[in-house]
C-alpha positions as CSV (number, residue, x, y, z in Angstrom):
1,X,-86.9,51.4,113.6
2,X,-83.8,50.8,112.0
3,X,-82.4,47.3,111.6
4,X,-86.4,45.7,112.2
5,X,-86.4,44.6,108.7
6,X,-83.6,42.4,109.6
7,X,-82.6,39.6,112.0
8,X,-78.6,40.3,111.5
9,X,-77.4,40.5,115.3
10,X,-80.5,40.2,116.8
11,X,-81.7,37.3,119.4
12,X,-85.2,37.2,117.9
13,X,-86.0,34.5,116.0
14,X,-86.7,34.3,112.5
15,X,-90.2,33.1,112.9
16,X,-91.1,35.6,115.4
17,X,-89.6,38.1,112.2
18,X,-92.0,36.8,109.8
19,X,-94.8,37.0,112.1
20,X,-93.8,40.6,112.6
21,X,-93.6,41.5,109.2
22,X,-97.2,39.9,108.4
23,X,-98.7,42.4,110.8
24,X,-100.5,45.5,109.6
25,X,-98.6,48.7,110.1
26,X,-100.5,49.8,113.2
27,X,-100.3,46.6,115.3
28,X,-97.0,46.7,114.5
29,X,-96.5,50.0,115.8
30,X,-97.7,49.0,118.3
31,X,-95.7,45.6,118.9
32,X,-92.3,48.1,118.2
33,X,-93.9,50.6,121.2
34,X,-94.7,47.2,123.9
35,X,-91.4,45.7,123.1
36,X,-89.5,49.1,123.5
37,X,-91.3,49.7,127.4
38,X,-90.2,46.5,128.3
39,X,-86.9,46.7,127.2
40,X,-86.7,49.9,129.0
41,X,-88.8,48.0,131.9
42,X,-85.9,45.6,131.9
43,X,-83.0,47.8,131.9
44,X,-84.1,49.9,134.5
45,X,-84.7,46.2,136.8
46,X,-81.2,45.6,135.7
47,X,-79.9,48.8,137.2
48,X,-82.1,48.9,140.6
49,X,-80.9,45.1,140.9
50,X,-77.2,46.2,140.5
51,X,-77.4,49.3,142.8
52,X,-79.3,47.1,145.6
53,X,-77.5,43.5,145.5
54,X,-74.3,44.9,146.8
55,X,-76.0,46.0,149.7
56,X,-77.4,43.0,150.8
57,X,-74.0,41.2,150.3
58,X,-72.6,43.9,153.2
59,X,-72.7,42.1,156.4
60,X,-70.8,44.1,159.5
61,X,-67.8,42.5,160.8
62,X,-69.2,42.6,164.2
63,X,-73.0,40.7,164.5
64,X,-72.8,41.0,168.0
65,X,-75.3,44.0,168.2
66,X,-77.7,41.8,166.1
67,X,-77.5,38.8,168.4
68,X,-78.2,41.3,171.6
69,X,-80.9,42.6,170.4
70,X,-82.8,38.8,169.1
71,X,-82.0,37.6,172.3
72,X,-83.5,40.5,174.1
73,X,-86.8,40.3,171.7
74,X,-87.0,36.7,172.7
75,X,-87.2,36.9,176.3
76,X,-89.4,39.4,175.9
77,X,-91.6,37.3,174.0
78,X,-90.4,34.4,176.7
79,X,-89.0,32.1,174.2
């Protein structure tokens, strides 16, 4: 993986570097694989939460039809 040898620009910290590098090759392979899904786990969170928080900030202009139909559950209910 390039630039894993080296902590220039990245938010890791060095300690966490050295522990890296003191790993055997396969565990860490494998430590490279886990931290690349949830990177990817991460950015795809990112994305779903910027497609889906704009829609909850949309409110209609007009609640009215919201406010007919609680009050319409609640008699019903004969609160």
């Amino acid at each position: 993986m390039a630039g894993a040898g080296s902590t220039g620009g990245s938010a890791v910290p060095e300690p966490a570097w050295r522990a890296l590098r003191s790993l055997d090759p396969e565990i860490e392979a494998q430590v490279v694989t886990l931290a690349t899904c949830l990177a990817l786990a991460e950015q795809r969170f990112q994305m779903l939460f910027e497609d889906v928080l704009p829609r909850f900030a949309e409110t209609p202009d007009d609640l009215s039809g919201e406010a007919d139909v609680l009050d319409r559950v609640s008699r019903e209910l004969g609160e």
